[in-house]
Backbone and ligand atoms as CSV (ligand in chain L), in Angstrom:
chain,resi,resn,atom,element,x,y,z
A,1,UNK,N,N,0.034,-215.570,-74.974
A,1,UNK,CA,C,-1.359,-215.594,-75.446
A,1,UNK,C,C,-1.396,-216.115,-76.890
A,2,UNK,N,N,-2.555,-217.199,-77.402
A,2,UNK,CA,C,-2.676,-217.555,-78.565
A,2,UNK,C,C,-3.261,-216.472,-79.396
A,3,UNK,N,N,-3.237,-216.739,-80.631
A,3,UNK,CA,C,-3.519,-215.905,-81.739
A,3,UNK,C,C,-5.116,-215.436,-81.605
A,4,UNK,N,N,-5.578,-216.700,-81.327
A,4,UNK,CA,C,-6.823,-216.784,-81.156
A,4,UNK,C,C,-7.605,-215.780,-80.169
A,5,UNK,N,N,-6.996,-215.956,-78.914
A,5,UNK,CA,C,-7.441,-215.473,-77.935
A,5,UNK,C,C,-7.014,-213.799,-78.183
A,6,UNK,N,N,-5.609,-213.479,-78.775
A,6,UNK,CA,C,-5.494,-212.042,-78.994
A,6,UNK,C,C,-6.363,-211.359,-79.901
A,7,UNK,N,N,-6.950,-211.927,-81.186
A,7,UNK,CA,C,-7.437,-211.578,-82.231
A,7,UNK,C,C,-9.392,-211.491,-81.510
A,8,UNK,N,N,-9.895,-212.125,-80.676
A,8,UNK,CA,C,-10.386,-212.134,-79.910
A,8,UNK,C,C,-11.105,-210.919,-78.798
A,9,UNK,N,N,-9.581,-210.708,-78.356
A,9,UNK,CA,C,-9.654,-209.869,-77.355
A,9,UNK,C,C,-9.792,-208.320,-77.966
A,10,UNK,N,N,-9.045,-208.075,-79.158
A,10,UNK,CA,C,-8.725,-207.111,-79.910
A,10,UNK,C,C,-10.107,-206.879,-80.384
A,11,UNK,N,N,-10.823,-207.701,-81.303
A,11,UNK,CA,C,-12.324,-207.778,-81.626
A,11,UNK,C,C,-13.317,-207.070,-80.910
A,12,UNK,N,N,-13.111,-207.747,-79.397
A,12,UNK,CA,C,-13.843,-207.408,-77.907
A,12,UNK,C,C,-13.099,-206.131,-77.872
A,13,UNK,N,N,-12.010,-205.431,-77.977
A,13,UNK,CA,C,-11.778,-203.593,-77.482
A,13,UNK,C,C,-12.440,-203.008,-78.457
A,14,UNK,N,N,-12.693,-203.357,-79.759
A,14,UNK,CA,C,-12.848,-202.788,-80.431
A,14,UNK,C,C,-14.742,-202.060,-80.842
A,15,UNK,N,N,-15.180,-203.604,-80.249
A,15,UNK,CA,C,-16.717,-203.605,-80.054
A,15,UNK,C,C,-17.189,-202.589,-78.884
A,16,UNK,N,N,-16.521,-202.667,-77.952
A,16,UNK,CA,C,-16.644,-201.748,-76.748
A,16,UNK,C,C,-16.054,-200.174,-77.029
A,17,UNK,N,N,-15.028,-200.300,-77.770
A,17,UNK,CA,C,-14.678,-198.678,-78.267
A,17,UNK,C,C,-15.765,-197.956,-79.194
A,18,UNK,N,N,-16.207,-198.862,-80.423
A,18,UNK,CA,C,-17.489,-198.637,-80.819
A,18,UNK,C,C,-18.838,-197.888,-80.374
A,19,UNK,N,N,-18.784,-198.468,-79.258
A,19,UNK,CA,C,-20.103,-198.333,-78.481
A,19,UNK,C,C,-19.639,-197.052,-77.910
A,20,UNK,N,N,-18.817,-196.812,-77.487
A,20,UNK,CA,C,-18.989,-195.791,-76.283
A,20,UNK,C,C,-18.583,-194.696,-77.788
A,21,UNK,N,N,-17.855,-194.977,-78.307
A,21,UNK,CA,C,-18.313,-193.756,-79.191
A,21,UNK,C,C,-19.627,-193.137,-80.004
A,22,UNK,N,N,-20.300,-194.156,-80.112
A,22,UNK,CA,C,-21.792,-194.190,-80.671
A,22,UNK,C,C,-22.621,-193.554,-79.146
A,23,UNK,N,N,-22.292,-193.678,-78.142
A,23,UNK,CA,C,-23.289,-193.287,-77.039
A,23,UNK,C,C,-22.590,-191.796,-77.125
A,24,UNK,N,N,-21.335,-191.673,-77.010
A,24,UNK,CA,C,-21.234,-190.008,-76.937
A,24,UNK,C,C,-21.334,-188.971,-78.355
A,25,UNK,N,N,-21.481,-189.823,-79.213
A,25,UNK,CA,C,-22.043,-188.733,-80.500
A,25,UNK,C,C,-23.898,-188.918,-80.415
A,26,UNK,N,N,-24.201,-189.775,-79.934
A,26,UNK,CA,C,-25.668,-189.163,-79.708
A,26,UNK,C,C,-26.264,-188.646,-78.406
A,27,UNK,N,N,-25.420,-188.201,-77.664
A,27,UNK,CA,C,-25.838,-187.776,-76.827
A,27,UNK,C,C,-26.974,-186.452,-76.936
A,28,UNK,N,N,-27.771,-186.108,-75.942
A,28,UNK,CA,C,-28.369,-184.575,-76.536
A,28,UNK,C,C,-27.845,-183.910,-76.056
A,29,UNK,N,N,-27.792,-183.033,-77.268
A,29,UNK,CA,C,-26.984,-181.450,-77.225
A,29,UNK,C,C,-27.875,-180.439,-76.754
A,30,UNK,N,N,-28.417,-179.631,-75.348
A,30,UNK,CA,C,-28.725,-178.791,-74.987
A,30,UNK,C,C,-29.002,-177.428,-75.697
A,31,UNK,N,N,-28.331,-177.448,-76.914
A,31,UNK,CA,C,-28.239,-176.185,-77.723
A,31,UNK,C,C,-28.393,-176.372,-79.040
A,32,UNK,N,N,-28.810,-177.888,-79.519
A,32,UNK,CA,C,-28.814,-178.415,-80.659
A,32,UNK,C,C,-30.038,-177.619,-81.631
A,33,UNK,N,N,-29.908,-177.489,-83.015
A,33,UNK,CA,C,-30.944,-176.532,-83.272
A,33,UNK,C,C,-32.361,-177.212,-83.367
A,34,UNK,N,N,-32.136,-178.728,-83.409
A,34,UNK,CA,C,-33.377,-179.415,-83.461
A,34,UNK,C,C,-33.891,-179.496,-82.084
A,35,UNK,N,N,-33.719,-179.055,-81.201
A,35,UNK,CA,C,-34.308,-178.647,-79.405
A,35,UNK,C,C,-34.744,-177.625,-79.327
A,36,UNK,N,N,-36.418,-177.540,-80.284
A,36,UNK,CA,C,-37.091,-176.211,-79.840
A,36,UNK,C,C,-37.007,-174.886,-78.870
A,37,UNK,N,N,-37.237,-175.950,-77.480
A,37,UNK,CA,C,-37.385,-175.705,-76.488
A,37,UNK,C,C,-36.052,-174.751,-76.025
A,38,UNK,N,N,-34.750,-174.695,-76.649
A,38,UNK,CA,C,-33.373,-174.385,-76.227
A,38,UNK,C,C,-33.064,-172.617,-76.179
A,39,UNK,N,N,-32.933,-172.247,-75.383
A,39,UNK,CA,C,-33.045,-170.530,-75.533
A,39,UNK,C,C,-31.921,-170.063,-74.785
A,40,UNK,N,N,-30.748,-169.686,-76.135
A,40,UNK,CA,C,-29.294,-169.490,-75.435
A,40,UNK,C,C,-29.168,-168.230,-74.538
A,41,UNK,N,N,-28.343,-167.897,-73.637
A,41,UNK,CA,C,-28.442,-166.334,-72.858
A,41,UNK,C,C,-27.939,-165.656,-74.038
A,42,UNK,N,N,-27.651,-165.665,-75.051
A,42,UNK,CA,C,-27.754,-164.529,-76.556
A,42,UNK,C,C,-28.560,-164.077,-76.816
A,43,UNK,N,N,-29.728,-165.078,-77.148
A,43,UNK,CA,C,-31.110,-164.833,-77.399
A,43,UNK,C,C,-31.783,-164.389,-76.725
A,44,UNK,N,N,-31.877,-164.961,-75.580
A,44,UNK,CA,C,-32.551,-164.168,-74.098
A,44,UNK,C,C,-31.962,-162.500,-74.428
A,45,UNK,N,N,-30.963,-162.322,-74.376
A,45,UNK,CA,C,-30.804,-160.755,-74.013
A,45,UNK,C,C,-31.161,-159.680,-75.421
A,46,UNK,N,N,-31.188,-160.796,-76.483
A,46,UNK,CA,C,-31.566,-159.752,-77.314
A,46,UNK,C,C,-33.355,-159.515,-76.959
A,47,UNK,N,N,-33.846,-159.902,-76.418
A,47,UNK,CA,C,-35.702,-159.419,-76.007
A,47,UNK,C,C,-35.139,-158.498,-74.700
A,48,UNK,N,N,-35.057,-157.566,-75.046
A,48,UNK,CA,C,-34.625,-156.447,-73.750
A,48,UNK,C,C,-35.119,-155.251,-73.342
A,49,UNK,N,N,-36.677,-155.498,-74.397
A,49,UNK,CA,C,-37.224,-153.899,-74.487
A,49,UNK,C,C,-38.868,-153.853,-73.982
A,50,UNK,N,N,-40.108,-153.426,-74.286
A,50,UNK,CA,C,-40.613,-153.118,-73.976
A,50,UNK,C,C,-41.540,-154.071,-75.214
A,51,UNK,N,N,-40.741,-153.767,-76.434
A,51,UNK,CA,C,-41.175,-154.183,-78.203
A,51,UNK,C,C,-40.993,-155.881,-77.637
A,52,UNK,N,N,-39.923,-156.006,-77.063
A,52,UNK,CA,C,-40.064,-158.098,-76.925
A,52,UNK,C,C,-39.223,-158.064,-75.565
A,53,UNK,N,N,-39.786,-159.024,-74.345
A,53,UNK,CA,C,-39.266,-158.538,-73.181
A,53,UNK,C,C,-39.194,-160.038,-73.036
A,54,UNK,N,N,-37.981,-160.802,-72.913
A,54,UNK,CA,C,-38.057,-161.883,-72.536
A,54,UNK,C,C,-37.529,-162.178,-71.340
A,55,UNK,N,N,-37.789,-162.978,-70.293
A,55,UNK,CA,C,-37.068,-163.306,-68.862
A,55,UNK,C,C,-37.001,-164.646,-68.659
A,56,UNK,N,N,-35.751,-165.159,-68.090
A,56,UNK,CA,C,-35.573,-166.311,-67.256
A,56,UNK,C,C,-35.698,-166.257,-66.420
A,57,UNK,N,N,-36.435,-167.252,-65.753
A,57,UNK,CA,C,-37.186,-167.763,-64.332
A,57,UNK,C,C,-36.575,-168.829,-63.666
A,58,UNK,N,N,-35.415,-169.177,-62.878
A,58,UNK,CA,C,-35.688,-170.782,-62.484
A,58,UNK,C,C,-35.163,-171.773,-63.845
A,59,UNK,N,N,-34.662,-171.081,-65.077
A,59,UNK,CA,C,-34.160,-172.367,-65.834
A,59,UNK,C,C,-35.549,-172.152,-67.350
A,60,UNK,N,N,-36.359,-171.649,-67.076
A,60,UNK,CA,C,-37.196,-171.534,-68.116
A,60,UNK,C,C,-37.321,-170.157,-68.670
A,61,UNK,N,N,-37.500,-169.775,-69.974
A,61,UNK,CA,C,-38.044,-168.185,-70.401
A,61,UNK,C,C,-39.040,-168.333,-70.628
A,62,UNK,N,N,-39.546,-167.089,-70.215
A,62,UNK,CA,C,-40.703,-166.523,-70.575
A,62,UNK,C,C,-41.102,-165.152,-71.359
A,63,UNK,N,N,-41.719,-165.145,-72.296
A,63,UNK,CA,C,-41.871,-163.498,-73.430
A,63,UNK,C,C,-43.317,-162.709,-72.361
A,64,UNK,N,N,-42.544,-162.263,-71.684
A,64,UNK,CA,C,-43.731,-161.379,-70.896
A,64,UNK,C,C,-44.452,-160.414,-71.553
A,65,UNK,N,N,-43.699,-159.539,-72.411
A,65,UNK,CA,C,-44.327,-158.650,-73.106
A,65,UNK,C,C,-45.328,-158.329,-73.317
A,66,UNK,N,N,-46.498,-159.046,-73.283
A,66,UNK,CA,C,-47.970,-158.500,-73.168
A,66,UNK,C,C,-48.490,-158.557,-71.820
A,67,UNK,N,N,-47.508,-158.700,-71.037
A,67,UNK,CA,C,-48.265,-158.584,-69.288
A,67,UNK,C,C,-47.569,-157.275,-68.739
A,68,UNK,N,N,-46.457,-156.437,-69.355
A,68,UNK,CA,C,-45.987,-155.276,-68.918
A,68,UNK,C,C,-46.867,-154.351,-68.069
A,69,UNK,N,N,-47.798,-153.980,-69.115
A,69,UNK,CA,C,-48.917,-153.118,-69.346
A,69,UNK,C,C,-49.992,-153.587,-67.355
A,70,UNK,N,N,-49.811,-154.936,-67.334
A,70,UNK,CA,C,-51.273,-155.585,-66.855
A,70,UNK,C,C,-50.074,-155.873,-65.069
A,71,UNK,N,N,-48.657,-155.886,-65.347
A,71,UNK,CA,C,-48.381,-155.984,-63.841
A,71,UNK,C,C,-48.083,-154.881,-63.131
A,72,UNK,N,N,-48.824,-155.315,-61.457
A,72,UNK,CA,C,-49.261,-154.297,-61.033
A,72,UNK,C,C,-48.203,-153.231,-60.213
A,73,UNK,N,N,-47.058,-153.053,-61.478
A,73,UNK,CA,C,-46.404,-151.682,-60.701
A,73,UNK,C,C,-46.194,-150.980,-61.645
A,74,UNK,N,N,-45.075,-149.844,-61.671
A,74,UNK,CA,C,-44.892,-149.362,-62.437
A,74,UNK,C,C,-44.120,-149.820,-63.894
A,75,UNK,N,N,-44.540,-149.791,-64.968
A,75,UNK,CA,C,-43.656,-150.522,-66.002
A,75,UNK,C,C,-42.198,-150.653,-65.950
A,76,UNK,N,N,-41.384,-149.797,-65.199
A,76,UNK,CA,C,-40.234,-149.864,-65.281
A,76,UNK,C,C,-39.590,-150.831,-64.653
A,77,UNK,N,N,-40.379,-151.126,-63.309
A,77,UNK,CA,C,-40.016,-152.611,-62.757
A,77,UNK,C,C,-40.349,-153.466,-63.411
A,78,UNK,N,N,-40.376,-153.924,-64.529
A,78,UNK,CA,C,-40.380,-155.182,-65.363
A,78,UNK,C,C,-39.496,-154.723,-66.280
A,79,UNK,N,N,-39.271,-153.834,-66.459
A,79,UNK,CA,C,-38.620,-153.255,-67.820
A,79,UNK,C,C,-37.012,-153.453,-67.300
A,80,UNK,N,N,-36.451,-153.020,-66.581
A,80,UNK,CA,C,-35.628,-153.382,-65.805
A,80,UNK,C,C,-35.408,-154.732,-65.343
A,81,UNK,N,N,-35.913,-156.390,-66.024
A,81,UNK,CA,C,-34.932,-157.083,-66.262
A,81,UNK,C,C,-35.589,-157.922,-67.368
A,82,UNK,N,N,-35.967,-156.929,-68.471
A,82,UNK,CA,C,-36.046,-157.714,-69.814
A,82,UNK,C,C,-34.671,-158.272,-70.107
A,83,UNK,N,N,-34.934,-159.410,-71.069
A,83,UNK,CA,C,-33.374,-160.069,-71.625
A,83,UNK,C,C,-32.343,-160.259,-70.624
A,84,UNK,N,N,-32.424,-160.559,-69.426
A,84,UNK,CA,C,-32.232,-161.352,-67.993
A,84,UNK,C,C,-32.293,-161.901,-67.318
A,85,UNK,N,N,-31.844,-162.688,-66.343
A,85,UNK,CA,C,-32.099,-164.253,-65.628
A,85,UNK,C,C,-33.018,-163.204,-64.700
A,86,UNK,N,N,-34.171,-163.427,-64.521
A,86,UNK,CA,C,-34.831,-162.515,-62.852
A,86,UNK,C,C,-35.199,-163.589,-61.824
A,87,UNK,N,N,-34.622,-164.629,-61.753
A,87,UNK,CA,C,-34.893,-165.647,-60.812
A,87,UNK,C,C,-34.550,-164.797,-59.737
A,88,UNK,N,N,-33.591,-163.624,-59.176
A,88,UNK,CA,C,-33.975,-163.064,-57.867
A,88,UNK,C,C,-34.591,-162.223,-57.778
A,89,UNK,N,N,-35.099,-161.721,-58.636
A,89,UNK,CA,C,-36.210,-160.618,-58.747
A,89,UNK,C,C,-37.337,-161.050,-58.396
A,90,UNK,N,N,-37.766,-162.059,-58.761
A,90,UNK,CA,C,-38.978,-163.072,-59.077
A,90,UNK,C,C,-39.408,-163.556,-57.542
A,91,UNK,N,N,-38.148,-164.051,-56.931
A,91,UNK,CA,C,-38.346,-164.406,-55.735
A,91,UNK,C,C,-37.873,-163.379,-54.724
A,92,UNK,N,N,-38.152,-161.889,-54.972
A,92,UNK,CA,C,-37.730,-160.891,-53.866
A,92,UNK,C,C,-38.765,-160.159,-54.359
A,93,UNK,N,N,-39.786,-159.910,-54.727
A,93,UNK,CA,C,-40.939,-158.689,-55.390
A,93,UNK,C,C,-40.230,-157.491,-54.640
A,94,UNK,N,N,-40.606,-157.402,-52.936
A,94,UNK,CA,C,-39.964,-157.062,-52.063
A,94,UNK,C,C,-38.657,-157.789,-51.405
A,95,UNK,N,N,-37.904,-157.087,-50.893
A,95,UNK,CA,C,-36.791,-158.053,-50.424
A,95,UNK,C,C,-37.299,-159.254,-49.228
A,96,UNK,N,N,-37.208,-160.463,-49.758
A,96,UNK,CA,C,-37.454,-161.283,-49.086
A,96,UNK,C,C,-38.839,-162.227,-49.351
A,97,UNK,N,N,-39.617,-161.060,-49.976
A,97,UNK,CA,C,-40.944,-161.601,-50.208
A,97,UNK,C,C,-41.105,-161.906,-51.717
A,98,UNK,N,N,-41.333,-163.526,-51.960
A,98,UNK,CA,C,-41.631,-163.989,-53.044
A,98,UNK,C,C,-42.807,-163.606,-53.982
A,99,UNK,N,N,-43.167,-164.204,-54.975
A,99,UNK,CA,C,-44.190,-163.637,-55.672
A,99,UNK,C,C,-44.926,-164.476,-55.063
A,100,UNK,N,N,-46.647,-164.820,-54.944
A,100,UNK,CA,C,-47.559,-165.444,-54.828
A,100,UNK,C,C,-47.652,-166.755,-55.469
A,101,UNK,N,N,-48.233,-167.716,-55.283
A,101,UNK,CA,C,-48.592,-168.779,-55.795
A,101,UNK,C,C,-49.473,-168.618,-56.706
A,102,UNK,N,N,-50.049,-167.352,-56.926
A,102,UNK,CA,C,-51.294,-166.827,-58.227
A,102,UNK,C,C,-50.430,-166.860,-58.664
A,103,UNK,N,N,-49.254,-165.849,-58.554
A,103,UNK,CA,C,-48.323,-165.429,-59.759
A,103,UNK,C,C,-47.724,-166.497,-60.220
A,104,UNK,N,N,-47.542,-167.081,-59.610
A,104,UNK,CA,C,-46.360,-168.602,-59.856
A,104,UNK,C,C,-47.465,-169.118,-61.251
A,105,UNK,N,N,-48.756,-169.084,-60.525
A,105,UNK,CA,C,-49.645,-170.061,-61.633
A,105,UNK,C,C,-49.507,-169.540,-63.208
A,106,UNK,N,N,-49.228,-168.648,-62.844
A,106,UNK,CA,C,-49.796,-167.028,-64.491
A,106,UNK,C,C,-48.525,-167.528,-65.013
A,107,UNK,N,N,-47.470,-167.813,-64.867
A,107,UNK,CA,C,-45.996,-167.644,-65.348
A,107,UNK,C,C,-46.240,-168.791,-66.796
A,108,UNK,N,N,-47.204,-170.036,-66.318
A,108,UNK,CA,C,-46.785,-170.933,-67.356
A,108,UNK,C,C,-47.794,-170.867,-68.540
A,109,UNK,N,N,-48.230,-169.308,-68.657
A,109,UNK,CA,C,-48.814,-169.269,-69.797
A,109,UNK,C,C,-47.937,-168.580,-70.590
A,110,UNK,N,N,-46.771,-167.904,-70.289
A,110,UNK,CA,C,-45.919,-167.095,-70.620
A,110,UNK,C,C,-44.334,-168.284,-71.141
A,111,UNK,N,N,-44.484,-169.142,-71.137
A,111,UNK,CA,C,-43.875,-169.892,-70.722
A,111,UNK,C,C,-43.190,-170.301,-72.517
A,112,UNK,N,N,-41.709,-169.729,-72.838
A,112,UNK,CA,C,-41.761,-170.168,-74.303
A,112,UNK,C,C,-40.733,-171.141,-74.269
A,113,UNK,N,N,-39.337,-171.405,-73.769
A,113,UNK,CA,C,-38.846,-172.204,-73.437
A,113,UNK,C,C,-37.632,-172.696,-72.455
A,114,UNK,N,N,-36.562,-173.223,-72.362
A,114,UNK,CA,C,-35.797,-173.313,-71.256
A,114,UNK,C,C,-34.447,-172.778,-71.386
A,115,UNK,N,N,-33.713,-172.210,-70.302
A,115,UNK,CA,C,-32.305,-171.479,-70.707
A,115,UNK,C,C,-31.601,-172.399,-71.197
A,116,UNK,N,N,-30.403,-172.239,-71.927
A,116,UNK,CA,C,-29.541,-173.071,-72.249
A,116,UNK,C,C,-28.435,-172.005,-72.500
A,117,UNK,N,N,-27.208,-172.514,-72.024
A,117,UNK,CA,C,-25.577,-171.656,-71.622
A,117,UNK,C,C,-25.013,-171.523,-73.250
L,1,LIG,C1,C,-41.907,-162.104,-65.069
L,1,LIG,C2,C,-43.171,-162.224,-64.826
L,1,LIG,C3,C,-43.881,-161.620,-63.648
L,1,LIG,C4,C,-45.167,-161.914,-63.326
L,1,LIG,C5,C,-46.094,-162.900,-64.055
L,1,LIG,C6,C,-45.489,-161.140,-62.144
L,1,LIG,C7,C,-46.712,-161.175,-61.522
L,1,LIG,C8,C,-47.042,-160.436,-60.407
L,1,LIG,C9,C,-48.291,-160.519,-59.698
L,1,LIG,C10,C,-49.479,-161.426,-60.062
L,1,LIG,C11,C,-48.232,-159.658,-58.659
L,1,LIG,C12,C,-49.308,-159.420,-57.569
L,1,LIG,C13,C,-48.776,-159.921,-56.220
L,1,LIG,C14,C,-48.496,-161.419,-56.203
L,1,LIG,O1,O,-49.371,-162.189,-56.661
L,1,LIG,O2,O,-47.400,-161.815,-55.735
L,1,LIG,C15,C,-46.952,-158.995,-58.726
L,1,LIG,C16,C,-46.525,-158.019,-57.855
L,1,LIG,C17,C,-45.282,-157.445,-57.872
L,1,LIG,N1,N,-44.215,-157.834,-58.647
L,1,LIG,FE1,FE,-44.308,-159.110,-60.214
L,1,LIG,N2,N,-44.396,-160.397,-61.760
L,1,LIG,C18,C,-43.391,-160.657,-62.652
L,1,LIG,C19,C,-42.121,-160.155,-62.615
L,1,LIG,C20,C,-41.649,-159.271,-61.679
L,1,LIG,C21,C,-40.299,-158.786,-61.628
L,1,LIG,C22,C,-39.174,-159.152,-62.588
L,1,LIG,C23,C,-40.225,-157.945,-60.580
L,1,LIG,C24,C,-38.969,-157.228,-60.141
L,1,LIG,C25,C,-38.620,-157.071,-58.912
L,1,LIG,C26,C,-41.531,-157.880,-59.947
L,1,LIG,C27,C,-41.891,-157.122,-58.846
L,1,LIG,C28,C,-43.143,-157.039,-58.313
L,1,LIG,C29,C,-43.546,-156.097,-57.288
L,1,LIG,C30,C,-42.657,-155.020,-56.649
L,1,LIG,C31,C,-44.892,-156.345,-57.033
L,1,LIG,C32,C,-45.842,-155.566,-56.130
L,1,LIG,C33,C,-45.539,-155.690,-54.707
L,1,LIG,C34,C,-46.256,-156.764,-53.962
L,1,LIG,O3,O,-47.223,-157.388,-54.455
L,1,LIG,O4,O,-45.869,-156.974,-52.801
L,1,LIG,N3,N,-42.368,-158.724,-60.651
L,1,LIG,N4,N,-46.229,-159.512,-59.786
């Protein structure tokens, strides 16, 4: 191989090594602090009480805490999975039986942001 063509080719790995390093340092970071939306299972479990009750649904949280009072069982069944994933809770009210499509609707006012690992 000529000089040319190596000095060349070397140029060309180098442009392409470039790049792919520039695409994987900007990638988005799921947990980055500039991603509002990002709500680690740390955070989730510290809302575990009655004072701040937060739940994951399906990939999203929600701060229920002012609907304790207003859903219709006894408080302790909600209280029992503050600061917890309740995606099977959510979809078993009763075993087997999902929540309603009302309820489904009510969720995205509650709605603060999405889990992240
Ligand atoms: C997190 C937010 C929640 C919201 C917004 C919510 C909302 C509701 C609503 C509107 C109802 C009336 C029935 C219906 O529309 O399906 C209901 C009933 C009920 N929910 Fe929830 N719920 C929540 C979480 C939970 C959790 C974590 C449990 C735990 C198992 C639970 C258990 C029940 C039960 C046992 C009933 C009554 C039984 C029934 O309607 O058959 N809910 N909920």
């Amino acid at each position: 191989m000529n000089t040319v063509a190596y000095t060349a080719f070397v140029a060309f790995l180098s442009s392409v090594l470039t790049l792919v390093s520039i695409n994987a340092l900007s990638s988005p970071d799921p947990a980055a602090p500039d991603d509002p939306e990002a709500i680690t299972r740390e955070a989730l479990a510290r809302h575990d009480s009655a004072e701040s009750c937060w739940k994951a649904i399906h990939g999203s949280v929600y701060d229920v805490t002012g609907f304790i009072a207003d859903h219709p069982t006894s408080a302790a069944v909600m209280l029992a999975w503050c600061g917890r994933d309740a995606s099977k809770a959510w979809d078993n009210k009763r075993p087997g039986r999902p929540h309603s499509s009302f309820a489904e609707g009510m969720l995205e006012r509650f709605r603060i942001g999405r889990l992240v690992d």
